[in-house]
Legacy VTK file of the C-alpha trace (Angstrom):
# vtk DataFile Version 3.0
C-alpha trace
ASCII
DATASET POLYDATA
POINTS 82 float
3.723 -2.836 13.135
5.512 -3.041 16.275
2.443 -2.265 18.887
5.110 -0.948 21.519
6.499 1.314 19.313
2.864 2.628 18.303
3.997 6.343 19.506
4.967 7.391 15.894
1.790 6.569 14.495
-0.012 8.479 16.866
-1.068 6.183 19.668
-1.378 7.674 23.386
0.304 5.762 25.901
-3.520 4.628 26.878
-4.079 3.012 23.996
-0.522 1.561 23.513
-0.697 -0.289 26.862
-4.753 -1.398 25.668
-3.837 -2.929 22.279
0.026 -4.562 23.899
-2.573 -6.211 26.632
-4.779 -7.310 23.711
-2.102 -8.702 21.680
-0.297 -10.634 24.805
-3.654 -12.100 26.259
-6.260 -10.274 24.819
-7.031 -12.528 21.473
-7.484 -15.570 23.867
-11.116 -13.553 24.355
-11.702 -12.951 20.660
-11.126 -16.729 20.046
-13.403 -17.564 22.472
-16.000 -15.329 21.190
-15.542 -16.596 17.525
-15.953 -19.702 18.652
-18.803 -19.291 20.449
-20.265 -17.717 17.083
-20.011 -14.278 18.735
-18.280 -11.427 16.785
-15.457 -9.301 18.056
-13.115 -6.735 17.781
-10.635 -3.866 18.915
-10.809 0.134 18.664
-8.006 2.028 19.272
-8.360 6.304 19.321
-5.566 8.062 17.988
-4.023 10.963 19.321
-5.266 13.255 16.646
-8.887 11.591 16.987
-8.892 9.218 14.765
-10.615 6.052 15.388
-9.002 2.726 14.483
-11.401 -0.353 14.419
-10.777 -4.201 13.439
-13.732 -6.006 13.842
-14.684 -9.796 12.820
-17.636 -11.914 13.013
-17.463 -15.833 12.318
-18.955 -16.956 9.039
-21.268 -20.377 9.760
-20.497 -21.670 6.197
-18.368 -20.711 3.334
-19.818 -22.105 -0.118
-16.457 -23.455 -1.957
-18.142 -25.627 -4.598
-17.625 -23.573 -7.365
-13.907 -23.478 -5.599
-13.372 -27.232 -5.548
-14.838 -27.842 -9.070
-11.932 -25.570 -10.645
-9.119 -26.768 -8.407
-10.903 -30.293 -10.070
-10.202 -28.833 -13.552
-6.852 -27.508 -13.548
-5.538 -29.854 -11.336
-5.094 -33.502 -12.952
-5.849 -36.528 -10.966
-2.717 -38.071 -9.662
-1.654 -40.967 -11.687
-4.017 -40.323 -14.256
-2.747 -41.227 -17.870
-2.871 -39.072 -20.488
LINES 1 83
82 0 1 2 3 4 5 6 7 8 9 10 11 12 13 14 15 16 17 18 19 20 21 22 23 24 25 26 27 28 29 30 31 32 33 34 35 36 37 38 39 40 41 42 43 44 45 46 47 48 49 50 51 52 53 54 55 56 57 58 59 60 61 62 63 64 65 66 67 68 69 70 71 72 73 74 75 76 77 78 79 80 81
């Protein structure tokens, strides 16, 4: 979605200019914070009320063993003879 065209899905101009500032310089922060291990996130209030929130914390370690043993299976060695 287009954030400066945000009017038709209910956005006030408040919270147009908020998540256009977030989107131009804004994420800079939220890499920052990831990288720093911190989570982070955005909430944007609709006109009607209704209360839009991305969020995102950094994971310290993703467990792809079980991952890497089927890509290991289905996937053939290269140059391996049958």
């Amino acid at each position: 979605m287009d954030v400066r065209s945000a009017h038709s899905a209910g956005m006030t101009p408040r919270e147009i200019s908020r998540a256009v500032e977030w989107t131009e310089s804004g994420w800079l922060q939220a890499l920052g914070l990831l990288t720093a291990g911190e989570p982070c996130g955005l909430t944007v209030v609709l006109g009607s009320g209704a209360v839009i929130e991305w969020s995102v914390r950094p994971a310290r370690l993703l467990a792809l063993e079980a991952l890497h043993t089927r890509i290991a299976l289905d996937c053939p060695r290269q140059g391996a003879t049958a």
